[in-house]
C-alpha positions as protocol buffer text, in pm:
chain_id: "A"
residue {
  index: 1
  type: UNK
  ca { x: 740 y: -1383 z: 195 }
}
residue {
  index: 2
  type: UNK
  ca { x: 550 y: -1118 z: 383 }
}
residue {
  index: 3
  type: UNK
  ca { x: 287 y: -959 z: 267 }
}
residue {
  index: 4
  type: UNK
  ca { x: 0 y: -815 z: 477 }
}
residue {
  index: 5
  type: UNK
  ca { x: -216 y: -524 z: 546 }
}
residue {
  index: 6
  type: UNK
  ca { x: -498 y: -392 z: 821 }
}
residue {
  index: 7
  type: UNK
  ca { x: -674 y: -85 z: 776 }
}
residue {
  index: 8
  type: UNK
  ca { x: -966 y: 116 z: 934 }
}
residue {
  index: 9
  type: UNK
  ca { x: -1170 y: 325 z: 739 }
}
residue {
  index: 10
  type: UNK
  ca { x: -1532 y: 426 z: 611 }
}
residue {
  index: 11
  type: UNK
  ca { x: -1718 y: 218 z: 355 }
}
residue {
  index: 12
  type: UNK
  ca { x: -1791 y: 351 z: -22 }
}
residue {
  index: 13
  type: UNK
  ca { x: -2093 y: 155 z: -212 }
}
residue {
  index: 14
  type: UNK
  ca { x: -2011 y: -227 z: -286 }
}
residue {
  index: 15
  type: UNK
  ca { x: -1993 y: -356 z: -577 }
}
residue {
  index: 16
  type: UNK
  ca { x: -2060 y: -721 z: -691 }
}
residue {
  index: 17
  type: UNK
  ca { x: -1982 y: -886 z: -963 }
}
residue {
  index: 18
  type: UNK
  ca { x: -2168 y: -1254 z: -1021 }
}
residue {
  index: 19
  type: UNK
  ca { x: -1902 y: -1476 z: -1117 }
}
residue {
  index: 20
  type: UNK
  ca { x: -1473 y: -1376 z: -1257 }
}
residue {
  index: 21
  type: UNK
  ca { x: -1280 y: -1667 z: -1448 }
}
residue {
  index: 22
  type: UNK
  ca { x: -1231 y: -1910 z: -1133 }
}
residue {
  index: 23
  type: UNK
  ca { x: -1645 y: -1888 z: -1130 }
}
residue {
  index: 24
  type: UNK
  ca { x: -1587 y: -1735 z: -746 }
}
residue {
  index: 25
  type: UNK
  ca { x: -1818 y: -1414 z: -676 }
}
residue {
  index: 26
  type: UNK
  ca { x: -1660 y: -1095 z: -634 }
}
residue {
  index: 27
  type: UNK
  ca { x: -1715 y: -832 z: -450 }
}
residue {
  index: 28
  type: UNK
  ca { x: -1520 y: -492 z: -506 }
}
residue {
  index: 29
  type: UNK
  ca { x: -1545 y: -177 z: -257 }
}
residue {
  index: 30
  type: UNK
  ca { x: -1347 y: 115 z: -115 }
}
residue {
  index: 31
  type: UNK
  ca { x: -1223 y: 248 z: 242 }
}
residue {
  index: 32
  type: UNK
  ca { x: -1179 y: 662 z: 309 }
}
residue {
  index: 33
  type: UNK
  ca { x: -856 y: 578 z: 565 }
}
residue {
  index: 34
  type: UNK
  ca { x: -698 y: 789 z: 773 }
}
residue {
  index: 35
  type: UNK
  ca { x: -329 y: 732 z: 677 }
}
residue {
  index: 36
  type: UNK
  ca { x: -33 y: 856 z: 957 }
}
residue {
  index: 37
  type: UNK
  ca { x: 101 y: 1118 z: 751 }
}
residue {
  index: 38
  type: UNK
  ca { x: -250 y: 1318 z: 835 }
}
residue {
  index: 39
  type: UNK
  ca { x: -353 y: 1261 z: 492 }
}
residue {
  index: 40
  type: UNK
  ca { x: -712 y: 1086 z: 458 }
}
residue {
  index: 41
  type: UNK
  ca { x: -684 y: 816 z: 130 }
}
residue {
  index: 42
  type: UNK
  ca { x: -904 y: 583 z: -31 }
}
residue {
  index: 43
  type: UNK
  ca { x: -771 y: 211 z: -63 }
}
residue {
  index: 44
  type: UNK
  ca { x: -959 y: 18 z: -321 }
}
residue {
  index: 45
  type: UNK
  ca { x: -1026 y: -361 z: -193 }
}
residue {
  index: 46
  type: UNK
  ca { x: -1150 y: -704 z: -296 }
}
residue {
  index: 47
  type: UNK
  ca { x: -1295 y: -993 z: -194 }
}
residue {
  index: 48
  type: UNK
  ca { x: -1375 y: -1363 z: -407 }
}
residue {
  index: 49
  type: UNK
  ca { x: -1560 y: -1631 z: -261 }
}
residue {
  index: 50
  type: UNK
  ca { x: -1758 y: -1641 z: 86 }
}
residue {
  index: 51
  type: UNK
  ca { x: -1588 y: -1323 z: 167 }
}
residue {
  index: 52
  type: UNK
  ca { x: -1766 y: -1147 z: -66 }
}
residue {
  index: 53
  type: UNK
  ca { x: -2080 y: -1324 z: -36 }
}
residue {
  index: 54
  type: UNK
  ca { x: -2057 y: -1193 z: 357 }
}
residue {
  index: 55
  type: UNK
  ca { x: -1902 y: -822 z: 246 }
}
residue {
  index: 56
  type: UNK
  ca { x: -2233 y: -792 z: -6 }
}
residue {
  index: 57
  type: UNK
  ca { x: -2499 y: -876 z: 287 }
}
residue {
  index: 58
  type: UNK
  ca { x: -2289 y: -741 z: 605 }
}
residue {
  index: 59
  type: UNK
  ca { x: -2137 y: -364 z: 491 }
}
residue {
  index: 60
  type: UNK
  ca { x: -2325 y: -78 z: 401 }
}
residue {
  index: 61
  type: UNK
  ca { x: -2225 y: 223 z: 315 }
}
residue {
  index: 62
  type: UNK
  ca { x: -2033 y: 467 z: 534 }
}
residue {
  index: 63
  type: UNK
  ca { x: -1970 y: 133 z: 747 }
}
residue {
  index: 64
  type: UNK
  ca { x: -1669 y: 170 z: 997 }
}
residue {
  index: 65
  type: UNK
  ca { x: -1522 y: -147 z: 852 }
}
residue {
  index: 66
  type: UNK
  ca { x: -1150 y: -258 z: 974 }
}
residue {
  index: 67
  type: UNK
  ca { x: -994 y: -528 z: 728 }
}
residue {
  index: 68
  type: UNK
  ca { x: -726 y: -764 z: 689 }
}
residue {
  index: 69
  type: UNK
  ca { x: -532 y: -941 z: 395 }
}
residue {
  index: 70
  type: UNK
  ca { x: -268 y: -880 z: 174 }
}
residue {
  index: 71
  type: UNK
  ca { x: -182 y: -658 z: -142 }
}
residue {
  index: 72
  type: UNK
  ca { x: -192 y: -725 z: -468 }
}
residue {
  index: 73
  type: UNK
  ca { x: -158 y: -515 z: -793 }
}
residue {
  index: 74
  type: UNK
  ca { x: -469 y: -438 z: -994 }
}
residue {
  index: 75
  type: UNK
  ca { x: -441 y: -645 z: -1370 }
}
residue {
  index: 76
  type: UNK
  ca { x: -410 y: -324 z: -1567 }
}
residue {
  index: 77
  type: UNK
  ca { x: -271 y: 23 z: -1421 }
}
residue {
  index: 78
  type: UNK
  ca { x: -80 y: 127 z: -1104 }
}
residue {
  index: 79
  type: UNK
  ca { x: -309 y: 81 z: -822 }
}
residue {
  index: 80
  type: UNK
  ca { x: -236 y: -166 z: -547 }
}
residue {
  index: 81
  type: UNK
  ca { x: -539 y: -389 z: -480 }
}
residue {
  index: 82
  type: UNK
  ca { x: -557 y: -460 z: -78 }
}
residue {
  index: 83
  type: UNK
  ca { x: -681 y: -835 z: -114 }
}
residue {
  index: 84
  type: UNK
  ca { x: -991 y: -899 z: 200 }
}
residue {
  index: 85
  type: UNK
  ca { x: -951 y: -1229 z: 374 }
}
residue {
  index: 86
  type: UNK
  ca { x: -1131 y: -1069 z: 699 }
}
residue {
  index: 87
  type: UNK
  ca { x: -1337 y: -817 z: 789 }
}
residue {
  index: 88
  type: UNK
  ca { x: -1527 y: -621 z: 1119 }
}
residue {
  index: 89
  type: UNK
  ca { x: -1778 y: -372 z: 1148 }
}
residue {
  index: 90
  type: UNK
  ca { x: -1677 y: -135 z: 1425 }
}
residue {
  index: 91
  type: UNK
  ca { x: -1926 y: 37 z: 1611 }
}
residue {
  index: 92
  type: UNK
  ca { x: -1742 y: 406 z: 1620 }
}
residue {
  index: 93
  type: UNK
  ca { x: -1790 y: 722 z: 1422 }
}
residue {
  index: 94
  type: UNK
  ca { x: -1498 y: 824 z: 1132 }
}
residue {
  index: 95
  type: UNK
  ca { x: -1341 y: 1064 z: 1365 }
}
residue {
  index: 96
  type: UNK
  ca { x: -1260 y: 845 z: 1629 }
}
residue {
  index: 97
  type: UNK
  ca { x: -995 y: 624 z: 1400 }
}
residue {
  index: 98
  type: UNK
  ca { x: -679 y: 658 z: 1514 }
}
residue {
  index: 99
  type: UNK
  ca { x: -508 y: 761 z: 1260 }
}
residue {
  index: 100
  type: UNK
  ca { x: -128 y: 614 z: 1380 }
}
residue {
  index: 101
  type: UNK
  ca { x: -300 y: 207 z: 1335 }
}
residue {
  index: 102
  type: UNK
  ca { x: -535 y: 250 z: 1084 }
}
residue {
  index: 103
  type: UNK
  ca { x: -321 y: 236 z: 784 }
}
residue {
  index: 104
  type: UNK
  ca { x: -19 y: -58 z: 837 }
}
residue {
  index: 105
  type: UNK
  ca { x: 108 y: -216 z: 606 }
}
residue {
  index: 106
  type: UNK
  ca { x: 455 y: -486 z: 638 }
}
residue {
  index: 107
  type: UNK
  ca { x: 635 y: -634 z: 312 }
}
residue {
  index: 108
  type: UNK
  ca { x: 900 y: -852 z: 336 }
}
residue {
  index: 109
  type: UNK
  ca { x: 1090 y: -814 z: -17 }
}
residue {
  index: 110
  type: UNK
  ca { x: 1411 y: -763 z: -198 }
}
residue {
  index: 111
  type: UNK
  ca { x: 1495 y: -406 z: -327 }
}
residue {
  index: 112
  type: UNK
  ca { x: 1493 y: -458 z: -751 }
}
residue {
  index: 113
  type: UNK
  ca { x: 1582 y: -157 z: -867 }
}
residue {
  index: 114
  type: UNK
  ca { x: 1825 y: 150 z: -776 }
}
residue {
  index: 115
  type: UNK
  ca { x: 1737 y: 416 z: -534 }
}
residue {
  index: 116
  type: UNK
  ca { x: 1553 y: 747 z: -758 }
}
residue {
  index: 117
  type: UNK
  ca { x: 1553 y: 1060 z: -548 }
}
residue {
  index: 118
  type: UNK
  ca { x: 1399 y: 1315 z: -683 }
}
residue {
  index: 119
  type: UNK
  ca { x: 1290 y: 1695 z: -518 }
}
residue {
  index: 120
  type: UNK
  ca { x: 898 y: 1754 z: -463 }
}
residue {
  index: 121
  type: UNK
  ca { x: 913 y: 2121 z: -604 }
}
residue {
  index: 122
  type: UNK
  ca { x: 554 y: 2147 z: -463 }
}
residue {
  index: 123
  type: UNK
  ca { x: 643 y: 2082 z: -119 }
}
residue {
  index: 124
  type: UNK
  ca { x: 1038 y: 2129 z: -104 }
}
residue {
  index: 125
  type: UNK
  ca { x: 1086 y: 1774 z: -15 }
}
residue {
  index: 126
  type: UNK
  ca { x: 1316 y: 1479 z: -161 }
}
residue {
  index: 127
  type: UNK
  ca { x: 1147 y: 1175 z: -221 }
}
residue {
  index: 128
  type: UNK
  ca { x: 1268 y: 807 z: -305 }
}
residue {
  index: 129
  type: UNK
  ca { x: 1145 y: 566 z: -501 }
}
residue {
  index: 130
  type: UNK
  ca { x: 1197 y: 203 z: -594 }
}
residue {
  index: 131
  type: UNK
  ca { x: 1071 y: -125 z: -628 }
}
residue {
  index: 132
  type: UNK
  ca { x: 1028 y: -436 z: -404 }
}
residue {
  index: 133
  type: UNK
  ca { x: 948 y: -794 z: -544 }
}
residue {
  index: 134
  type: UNK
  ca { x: 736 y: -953 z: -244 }
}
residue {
  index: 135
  type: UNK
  ca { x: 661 y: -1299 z: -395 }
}
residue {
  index: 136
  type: UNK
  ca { x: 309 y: -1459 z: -272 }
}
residue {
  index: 137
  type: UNK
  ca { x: 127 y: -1762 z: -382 }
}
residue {
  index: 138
  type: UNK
  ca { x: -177 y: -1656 z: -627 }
}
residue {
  index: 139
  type: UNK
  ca { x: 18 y: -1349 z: -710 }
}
residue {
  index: 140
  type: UNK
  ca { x: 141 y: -1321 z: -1067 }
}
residue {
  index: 141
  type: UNK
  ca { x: 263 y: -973 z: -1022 }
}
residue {
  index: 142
  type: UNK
  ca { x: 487 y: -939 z: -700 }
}
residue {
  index: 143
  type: UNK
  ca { x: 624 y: -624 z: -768 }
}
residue {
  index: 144
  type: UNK
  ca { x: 553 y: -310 z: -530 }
}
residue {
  index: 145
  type: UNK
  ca { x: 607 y: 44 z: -594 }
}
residue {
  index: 146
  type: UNK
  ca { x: 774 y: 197 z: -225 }
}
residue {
  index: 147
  type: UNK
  ca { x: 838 y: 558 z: -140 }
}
residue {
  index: 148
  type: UNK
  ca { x: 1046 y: 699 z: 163 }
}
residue {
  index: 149
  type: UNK
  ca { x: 1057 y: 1028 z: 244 }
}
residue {
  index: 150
  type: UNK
  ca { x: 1220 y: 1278 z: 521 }
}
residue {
  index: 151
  type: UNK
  ca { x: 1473 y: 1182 z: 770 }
}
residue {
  index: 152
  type: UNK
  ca { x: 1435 y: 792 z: 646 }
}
residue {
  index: 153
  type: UNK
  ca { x: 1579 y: 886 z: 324 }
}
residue {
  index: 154
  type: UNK
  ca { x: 1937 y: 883 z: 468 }
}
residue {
  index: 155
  type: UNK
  ca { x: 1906 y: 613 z: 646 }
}
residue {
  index: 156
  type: UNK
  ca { x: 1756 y: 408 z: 355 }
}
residue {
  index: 157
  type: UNK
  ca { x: 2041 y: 484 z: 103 }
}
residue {
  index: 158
  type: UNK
  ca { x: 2349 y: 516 z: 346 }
}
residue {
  index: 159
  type: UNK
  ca { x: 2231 y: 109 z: 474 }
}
residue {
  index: 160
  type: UNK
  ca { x: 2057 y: -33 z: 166 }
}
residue {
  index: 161
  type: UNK
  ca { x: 2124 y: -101 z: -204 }
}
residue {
  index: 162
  type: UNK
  ca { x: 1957 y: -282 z: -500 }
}
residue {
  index: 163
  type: UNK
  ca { x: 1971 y: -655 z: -410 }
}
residue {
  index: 164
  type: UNK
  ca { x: 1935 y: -615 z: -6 }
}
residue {
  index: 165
  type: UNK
  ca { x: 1584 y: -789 z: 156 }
}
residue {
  index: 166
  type: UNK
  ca { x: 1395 y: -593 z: 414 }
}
residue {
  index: 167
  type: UNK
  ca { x: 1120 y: -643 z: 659 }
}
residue {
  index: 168
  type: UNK
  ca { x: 957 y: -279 z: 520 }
}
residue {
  index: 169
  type: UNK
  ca { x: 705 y: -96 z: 750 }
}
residue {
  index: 170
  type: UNK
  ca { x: 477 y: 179 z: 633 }
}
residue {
  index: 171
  type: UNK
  ca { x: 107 y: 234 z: 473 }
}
residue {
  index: 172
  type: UNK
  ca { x: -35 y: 220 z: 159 }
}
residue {
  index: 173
  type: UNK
  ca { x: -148 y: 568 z: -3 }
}
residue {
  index: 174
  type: UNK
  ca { x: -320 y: 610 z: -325 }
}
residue {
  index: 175
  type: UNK
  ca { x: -353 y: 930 z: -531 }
}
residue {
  index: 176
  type: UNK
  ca { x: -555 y: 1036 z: -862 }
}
residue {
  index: 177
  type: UNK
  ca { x: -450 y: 1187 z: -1204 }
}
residue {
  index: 178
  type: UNK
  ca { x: -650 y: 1338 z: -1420 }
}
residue {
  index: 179
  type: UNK
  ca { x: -513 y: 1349 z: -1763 }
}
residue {
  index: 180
  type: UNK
  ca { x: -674 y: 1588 z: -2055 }
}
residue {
  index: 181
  type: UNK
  ca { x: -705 y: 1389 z: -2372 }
}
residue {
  index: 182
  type: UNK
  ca { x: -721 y: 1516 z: -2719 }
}
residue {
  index: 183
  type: UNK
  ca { x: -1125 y: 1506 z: -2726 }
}
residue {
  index: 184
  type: UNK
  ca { x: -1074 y: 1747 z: -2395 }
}
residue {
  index: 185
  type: UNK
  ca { x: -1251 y: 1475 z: -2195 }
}
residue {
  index: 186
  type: UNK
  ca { x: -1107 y: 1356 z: -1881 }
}
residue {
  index: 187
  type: UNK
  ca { x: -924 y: 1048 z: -1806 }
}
residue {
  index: 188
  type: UNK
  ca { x: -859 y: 928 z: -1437 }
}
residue {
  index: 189
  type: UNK
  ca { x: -550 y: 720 z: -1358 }
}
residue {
  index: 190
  type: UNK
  ca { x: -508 y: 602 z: -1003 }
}
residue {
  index: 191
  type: UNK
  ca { x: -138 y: 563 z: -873 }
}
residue {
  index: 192
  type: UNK
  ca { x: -109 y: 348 z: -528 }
}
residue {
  index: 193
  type: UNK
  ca { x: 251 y: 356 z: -327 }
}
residue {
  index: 194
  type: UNK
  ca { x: 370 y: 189 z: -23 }
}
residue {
  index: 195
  type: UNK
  ca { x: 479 y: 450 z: 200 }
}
residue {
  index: 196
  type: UNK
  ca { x: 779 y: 352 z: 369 }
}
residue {
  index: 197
  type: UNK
  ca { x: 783 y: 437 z: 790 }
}
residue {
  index: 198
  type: UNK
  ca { x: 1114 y: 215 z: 895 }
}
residue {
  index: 199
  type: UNK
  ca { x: 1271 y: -85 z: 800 }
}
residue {
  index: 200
  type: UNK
  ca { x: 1465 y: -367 z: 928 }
}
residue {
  index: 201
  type: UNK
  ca { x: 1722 y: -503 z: 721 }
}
residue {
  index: 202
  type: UNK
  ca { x: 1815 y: -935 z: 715 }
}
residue {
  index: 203
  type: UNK
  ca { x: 2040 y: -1008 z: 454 }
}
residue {
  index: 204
  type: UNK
  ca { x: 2124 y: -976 z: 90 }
}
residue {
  index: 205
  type: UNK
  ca { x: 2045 y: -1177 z: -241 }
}
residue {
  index: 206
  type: UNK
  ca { x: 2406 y: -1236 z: -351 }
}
residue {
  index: 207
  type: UNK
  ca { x: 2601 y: -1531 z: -220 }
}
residue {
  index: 208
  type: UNK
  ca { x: 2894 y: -1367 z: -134 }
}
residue {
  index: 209
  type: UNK
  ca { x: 2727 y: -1134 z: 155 }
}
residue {
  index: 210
  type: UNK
  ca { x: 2644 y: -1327 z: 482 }
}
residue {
  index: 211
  type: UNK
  ca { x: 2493 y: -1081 z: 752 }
}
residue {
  index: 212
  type: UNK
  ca { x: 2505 y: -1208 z: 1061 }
}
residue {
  index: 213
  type: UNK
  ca { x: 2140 y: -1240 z: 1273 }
}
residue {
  index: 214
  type: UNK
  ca { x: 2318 y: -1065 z: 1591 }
}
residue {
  index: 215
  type: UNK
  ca { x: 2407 y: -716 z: 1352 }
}
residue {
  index: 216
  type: UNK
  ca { x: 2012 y: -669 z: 1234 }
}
residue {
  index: 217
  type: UNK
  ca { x: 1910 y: -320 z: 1271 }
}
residue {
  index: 218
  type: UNK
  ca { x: 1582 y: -197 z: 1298 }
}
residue {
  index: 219
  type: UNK
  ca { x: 1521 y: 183 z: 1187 }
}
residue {
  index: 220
  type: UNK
  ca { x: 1200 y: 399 z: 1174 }
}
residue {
  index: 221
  type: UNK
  ca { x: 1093 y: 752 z: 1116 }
}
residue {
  index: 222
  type: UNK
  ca { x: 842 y: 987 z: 1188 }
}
residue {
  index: 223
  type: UNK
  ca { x: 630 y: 1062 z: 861 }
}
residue {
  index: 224
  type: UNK
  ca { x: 517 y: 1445 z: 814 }
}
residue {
  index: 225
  type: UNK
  ca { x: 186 y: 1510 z: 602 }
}
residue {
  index: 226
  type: UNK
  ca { x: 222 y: 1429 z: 238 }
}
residue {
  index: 227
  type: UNK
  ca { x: -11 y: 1556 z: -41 }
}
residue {
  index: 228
  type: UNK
  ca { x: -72 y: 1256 z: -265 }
}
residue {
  index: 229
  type: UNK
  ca { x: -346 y: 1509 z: -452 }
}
residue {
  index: 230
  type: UNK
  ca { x: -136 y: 1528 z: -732 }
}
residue {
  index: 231
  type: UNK
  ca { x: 110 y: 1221 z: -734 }
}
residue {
  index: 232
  type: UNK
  ca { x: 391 y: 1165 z: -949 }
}
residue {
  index: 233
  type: UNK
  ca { x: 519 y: 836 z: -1115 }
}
């Protein structure tokens, strides 16, 4: 199914590691992107192979970098992965990004679990949550955390239940936790969502629903700044 990503952003240090268990090298690095919600994020990515060989010798830091590929989960915690399999240097300063492209992502995947709504007593807004399985070749995990927020909230669970599958636009946002533990030292945890912009629904899982091609809708909404400072699970 579905599964890719392009975003713009500025270039953290790389990181390379020699070899992983397919003996491919690895190269690991993050983007500062400008998200549409007005909210600036930083998307953790990887590349295996010649990809990273090129990413190691090519991007420096605070590199204008846009890239394309696909998402994956990280192995252990709840950060999405965004998965290179191209990459360009742009010749433009971080201010002239344009905020509205520079953050797309587009899953096609069935809705797995219920709808959770849930009030944002920090902002006064209702939120949505649930999860999307997005199989892809390679990927052992194809499960997606997905959030939906304002006036798509309605539209999402008036038109869509568990079951349905959804061409899902949006961007990816990722926020940071830090946890006390008992030694008082610090722990960061890093939380990734796929925020949800509009949708188009195509059909549903069980055999007894046929939707017809000629009744697709297509429905987005505007997205309002979010504060992912402090995000929730």
């Amino acid at each position: 199914m579905l599964n890719k990503i392009k975003i713009i952003g500025r270039a953290y240090p790389i990181e390379q590691k020699n070899f992983e268990e397919n003996k491919e090298p690895v190269t690991y690095f993050s983007l500062s992107v400008p998200s549409p919600s007005g909210v600036i994020t930083t998307l953790r990515c990887g590349a295996w192979g010649e990809i990273a060989e090129r990413i190691k010798n090519e991007i420096q830091k605070d590199d204008i970098v846009e890239v394309s590929g696909y998402l994956r989960n990280e192995k252990s915690g709840l950060q999405i992965l965004v998965r290179v399999l191209k990459f360009t240097k742009l010749g433009i300063n971080f201010e002239e990004i344009d905020n509205k492209i520079a953050n797309q992502v587009r899953l096609l995947g069935k809705i797995v679990t219920d709808f959770r709504l849930r009030s944002d007593s920090d902002k006064n807004k209702e939120i949505i949550s649930f999860k999307i399985t997005v199989p892809r070749e390679g990927i052992k995990s194809p499960l997606f955390f997905c959030r939906a927020h304002g006036e798509l909230i309605l539209e999402v669970t008036n038109q869509l239940k568990k079951g349905d599958i959804v061409l899902w636009e949006g961007f990816l946002q990722t926020g940071k936790i830090i946890e006390i533990q008992e030694n008082n030292e610090e722990r960061r945890r890093y939380i990734s969502a796929v925020i949800c912009q509009g949708f188009t629904y195509l059909d549903n899982d069980f055999v007894d629903t046929f939707s017809y091609l000629s009744e697709l809708k297509h429905i987005t909404r505007t997205i309002k700044e979010i504060d992912f400072t402090k995000p929730r699970e």
